[in-house]
C-alpha positions in Angstrom: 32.6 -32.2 -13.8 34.7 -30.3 -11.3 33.9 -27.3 -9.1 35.0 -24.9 -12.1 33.2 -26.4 -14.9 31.5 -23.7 -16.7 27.4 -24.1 -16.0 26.6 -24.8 -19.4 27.4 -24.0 -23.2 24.2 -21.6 -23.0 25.5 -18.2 -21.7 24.2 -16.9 -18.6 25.1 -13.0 -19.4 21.2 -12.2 -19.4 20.6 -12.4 -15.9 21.7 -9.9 -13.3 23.9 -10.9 -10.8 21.8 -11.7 -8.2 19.7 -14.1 -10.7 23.3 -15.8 -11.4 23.7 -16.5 -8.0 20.1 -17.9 -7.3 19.0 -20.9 -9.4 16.2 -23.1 -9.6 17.3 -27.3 -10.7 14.9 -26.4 -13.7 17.3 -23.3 -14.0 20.5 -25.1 -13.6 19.2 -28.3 -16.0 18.7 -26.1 -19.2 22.1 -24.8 -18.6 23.7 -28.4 -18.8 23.5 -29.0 -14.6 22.0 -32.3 -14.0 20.0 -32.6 -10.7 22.9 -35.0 -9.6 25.2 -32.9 -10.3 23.2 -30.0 -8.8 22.3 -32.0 -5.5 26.4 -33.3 -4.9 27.7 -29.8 -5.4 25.3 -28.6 -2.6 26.0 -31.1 -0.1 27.7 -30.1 3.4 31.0 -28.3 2.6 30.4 -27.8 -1.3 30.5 -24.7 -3.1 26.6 -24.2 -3.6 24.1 -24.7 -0.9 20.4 -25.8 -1.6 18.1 -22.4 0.0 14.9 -23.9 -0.1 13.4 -27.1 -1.7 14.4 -27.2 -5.3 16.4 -23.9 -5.5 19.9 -23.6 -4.7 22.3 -20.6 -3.8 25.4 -20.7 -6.0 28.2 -20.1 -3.1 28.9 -20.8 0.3 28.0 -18.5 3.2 24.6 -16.5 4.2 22.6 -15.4 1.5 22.2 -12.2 1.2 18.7 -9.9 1.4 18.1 -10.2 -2.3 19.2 -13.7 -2.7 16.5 -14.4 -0.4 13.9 -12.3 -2.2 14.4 -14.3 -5.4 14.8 -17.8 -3.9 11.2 -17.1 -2.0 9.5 -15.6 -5.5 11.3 -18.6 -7.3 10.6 -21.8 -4.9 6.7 -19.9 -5.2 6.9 -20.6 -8.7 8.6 -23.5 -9.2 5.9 -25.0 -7.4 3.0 -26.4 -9.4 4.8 -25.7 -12.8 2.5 -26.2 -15.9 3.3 -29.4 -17.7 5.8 -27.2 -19.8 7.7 -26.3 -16.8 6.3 -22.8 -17.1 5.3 -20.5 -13.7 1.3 -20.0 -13.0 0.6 -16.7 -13.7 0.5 -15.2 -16.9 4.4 -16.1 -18.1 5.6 -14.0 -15.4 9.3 -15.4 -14.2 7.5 -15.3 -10.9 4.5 -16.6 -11.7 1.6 -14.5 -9.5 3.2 -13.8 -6.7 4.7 -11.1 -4.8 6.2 -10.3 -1.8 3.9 -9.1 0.9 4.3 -7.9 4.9 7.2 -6.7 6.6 9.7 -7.7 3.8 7.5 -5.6 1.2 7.6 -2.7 4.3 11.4 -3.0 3.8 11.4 -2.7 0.0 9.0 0.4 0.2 11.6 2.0 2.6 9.1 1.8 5.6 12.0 3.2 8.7 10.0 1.5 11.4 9.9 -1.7 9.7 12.8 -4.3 10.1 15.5 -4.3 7.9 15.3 -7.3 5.6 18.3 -8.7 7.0 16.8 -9.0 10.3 13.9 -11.3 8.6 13.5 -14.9 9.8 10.2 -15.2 7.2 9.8 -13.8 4.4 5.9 -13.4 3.5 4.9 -14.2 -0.1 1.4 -13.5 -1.1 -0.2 -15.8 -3.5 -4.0 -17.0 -5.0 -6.1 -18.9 -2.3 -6.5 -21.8 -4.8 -2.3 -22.7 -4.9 -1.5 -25.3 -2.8 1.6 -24.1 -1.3 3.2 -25.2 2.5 5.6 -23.1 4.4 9.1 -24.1 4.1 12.3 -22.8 5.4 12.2 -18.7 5.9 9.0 -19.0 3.2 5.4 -18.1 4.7 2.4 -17.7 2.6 -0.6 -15.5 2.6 -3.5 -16.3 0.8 -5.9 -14.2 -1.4 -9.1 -14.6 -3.4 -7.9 -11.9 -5.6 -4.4 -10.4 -5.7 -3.8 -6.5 -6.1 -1.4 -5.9 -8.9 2.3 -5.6 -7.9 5.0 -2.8 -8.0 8.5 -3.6 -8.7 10.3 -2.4 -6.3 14.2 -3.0 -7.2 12.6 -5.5 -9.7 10.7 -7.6 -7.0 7.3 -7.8 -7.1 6.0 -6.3 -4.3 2.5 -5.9 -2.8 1.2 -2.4 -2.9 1.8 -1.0 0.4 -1.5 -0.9 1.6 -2.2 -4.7 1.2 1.0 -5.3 2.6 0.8 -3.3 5.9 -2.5 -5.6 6.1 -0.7 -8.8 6.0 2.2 -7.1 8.4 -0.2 -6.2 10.8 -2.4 -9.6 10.9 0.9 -11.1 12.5 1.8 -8.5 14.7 0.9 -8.2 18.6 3.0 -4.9 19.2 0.7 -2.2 19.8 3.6 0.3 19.5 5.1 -1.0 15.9 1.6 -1.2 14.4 0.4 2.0 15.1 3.9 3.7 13.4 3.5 1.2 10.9 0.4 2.6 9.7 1.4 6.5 10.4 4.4 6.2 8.3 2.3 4.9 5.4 0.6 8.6 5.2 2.9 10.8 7.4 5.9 9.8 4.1 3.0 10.2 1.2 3.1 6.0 0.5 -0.7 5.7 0.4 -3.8 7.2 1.8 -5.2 6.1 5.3 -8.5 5.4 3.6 -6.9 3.0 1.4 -5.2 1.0 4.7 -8.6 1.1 6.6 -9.8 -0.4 3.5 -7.4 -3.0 3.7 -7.2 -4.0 7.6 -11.2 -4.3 7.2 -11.4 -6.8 4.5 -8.8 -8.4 6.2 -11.4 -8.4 9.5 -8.3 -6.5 11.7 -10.6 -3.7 12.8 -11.6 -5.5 16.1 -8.2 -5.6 17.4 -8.3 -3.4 20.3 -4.3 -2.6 19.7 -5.5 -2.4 15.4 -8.4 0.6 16.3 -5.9 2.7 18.6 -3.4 2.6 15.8 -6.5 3.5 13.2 -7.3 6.7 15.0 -3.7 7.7 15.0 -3.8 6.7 11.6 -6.8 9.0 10.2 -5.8 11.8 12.4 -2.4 12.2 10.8 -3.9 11.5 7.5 -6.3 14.4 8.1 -3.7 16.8 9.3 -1.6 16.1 6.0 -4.6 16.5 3.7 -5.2 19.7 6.1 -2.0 20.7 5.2 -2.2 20.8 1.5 -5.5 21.9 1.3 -3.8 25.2 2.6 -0.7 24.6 0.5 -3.3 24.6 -2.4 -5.5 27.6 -2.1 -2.6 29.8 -1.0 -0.5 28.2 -4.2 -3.1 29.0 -6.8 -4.1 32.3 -5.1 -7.4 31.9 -4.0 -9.0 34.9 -1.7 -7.9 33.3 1.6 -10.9 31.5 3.5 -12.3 31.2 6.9 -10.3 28.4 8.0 -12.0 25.1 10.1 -15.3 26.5 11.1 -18.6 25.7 12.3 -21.9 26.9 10.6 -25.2 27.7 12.6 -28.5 29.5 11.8 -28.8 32.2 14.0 -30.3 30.9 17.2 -30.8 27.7 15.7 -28.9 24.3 15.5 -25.4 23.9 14.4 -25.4 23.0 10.9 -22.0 21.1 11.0 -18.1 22.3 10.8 -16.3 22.7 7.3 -12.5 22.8 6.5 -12.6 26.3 4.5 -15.5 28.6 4.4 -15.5 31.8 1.9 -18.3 34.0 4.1 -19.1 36.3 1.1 -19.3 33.8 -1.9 -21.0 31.5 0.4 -19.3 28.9 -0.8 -17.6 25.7 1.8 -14.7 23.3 1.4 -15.2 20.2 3.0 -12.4 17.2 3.4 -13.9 14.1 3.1 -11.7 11.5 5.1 -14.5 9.1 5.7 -13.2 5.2 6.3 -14.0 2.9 3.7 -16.1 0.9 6.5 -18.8 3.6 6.1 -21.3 2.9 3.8 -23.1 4.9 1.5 -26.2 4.7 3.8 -24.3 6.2 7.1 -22.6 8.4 3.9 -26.2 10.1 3.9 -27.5 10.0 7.2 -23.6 12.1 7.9 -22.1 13.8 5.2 -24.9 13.6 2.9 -27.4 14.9 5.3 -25.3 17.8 6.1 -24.2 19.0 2.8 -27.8 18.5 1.3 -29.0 21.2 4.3 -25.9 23.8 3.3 -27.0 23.5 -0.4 -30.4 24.2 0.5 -29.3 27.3 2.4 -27.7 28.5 -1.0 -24.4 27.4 0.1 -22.1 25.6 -2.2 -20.0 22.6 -0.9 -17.3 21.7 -2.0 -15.9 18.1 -1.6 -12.6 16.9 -1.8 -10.3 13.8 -0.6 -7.1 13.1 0.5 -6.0 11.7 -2.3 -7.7 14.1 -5.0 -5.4 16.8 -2.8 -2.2 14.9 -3.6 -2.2 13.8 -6.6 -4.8 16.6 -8.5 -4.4 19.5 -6.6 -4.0 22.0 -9.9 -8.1 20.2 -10.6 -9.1 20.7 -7.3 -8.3 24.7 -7.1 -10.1 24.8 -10.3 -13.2 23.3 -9.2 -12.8 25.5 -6.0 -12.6 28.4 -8.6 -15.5 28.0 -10.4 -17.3 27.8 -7.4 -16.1 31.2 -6.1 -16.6 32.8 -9.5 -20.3 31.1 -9.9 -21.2 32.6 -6.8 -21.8 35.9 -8.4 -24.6 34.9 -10.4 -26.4 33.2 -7.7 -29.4 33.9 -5.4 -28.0 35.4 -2.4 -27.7 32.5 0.3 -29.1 32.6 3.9 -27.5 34.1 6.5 -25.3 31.7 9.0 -23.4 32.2 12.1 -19.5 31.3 11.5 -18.0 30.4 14.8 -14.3 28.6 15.3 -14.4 25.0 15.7 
C-alpha cells in the first residue's frame, strides 16, 4: 500500500474535515488501515504523525487548534473501550467527556483567556472512576458527577461555570483570575452565583488571590443585575421608584437598604445576589430576618435574582405589577423614613 492508497473501500464523506484528518487505529482499521500500516506511515518523515497514544493526525506539520480538540476528546475515549470497541458514555463518539479549563474559556470566546493555539495542555474533564493518565498535551480533571456539556463548534464543552473552576484551580495569577471571572458576568456567559457555586465545591474560596477576584466578581454581577433591574421597570413602564435606599422607623433602627422602593404603594424590590456558600440558616438570620420585619410593617417585598432579571424579565415586571396594583386594597402600611444609601 503506497502513500496514496485510498483509506479504505468504506467512504469517509460523513465526517467533517477535521474528523478526516484526526483518526483513531480503531478509526483507521474499519476503514481497511491495519495498525502496521497505520504505525509505518506515521513514523519520522511519513505522511501521518501519531498525536497522542493510539490516535494519529493524517499529515505532516503542527496540528491545528481543532485537530487537537478532537485527538484529546478521542484518545479520552479510546481509552477503556467496552469489549465492542464502543466509547463509555452513553454511545456518545466521545464518550463522557468534555473539554474543560482554559481551552473550554477559548471555545466560549472568553478575550482574557489564551487563545487555544497558545495551549501546551489541553484539560479534559472526565468521571472520577476512569482510570485515565496524562499524556502528551492531555491533562485530566476528575469529577464525581459531570455537568452536561454544550457544543460549542461541535466539541463538547464544560459549561462555563465548571470550567472557569477547573481554570482557576491551576492558576496562581491574581490578575488573570480575577478578569477571568468578571468576564463571565460583565459579557452575560453565566451568573456570579453560579461561579461562586462552582469555585466552592471545588474548595478554591480560601485562596487569598480566589476571594479578591470573588468580590470583584459579585460586585460587577450586582451592578449588571442593577442595570437591568432599571432597564426593566423603565421598559414595562412602571411608576418610577425610589432608587437604592435605606428604610428606618422614625427614630428607631435602620430596617435595612432595598434596590427600588415605591413610597406610596409601600411596596420594595430587593436583588438577591446572595453566594451559594450561604445557607439557608444565615438566609434567615439576613435576608430572611429583614424581609419578614418589612412585611410585618405592611410593606411588600419583592425578591428577585440575577438571573430571573436576564433571562424572565417580562415575568418579573409582572410580579412587580401585581404588587403595585394589590397595594390598593391593602391596610395602609406603617410609616418609614427613606433615606439614600
Amino acid at each position: 500500500m503506497s502513500h496514496n492508497t485510498p483509506l479504505s473501500p468504506r467512504p469517509l464523506h460523513h465526517l467533517s474535515d477535521v474528523q478526516r484528518r484526526v483518526l483513531t487505529t480503531r478509526q483507521l482499521r474499519q476503514h481497511g488501515v491495519t495498525a502496521s500500516v497505520a504505525a509505518e506511515r506515521s513514523r519520522a518523515g511519513g505522511p501521518w504523525q501519531q498525536i497522542l497514544p493510539g490516535v494519529h493526525l493524517l499529515h505532516p506539520g503542527p496540528a491545528t487548534s481543532e485537530e487537537r480538540l478532537l485527538a484529546a476528546l478521542l484518545y479520552t475515549a479510546s481509552r477503556g473501550q467496552g469489549a465492542d470497541g464502543s466509547p463509555p458514555g452513553g454511545g456518545e463518539p466521545h464518550g463522557e467527556a468534555m473539554i474543560t479549563g482554559l481551552a473550554a474559556l477559548a471555545l466560549h470566546h472568553f478575550s482574557s483567556a489564551p487563545p487555544l493555539a497558545s495551549l501546551d495542555r489541553i484539560d479534559v474533564l472526565v468521571p472520577r472512576t476512569r482510570r485515565l493518565r496524562a499524556t502528551g498535551f492531555v491533562r485530566f480533571v476528575r469529577a464525581g458527577t459531570l455537568p452536561g456539556p454544550q457544543y460549542v463548534a461541535g466539541v463538547p464543552t464544560a459549561p462555563v461555570a465548571r470550567a472557569l473552576a477547573d481554570a482557576v484551580a491551576r492558576l496562581t495569577d491574581a490578575v488573570l483570575v480575577r478578569r477571568l471571572l468578571t468576564e463571565s458576568v460583565r459579557h452575560g456567559h453565566c451568573e456570579a452565583t453560579a461561579v461562586v457555586a462552582e469555585l466552592n465545591s471545588a474548595r478554591l474560596l480560601s485562596r487569598p488571590h480566589v476571594v479578591d477576584a470573588v468580590d470583584a466578581l459579585l460586585a460587577e454581577g450586582r451592578a449588571i443585575a442593577e442595570g437591568r433591574l432599571y432597564d426593566l421597570i423603565r421598559g414595562h413602564h412602571l411608576p418610577e421608584p425610589l432608587w437604592n435606599v435605606e428604610l428606618r422607623l422614625p427614630g428607631g433602627p435602620a430596617l435595612g437598604g432595598v434596590d427600588a422602593y415605591w413610597r406610596d404603594q409601600a411596596v420594595a424590590v430587593e436583588i438577591d445576589t446572595r453566594a451559594p456558600r450561604q445557607d439557608e440558616e444565615v438566609w434567615r438570620g439576613g435576608f430572611g430576618r429583614k424581609r419578614e420585619h418589612l412585611e410585618r410593617l405592611g410593606i411588600t417585598v419583592v425578591r428577585v435574582t440575577p438571573k430571573k432579571l436576564r433571562e424572565t424579565p417580562e415575568e418579573q415586571a409582572a410580579v412587580v405589577r401585581t404588587a403595585l396594583i394589590a397595594a390598593a386594597d391593602r391596610d395602609p402600611a406603617s410609616y418609614v423614613v427613606v433615606l439614600p444609601r
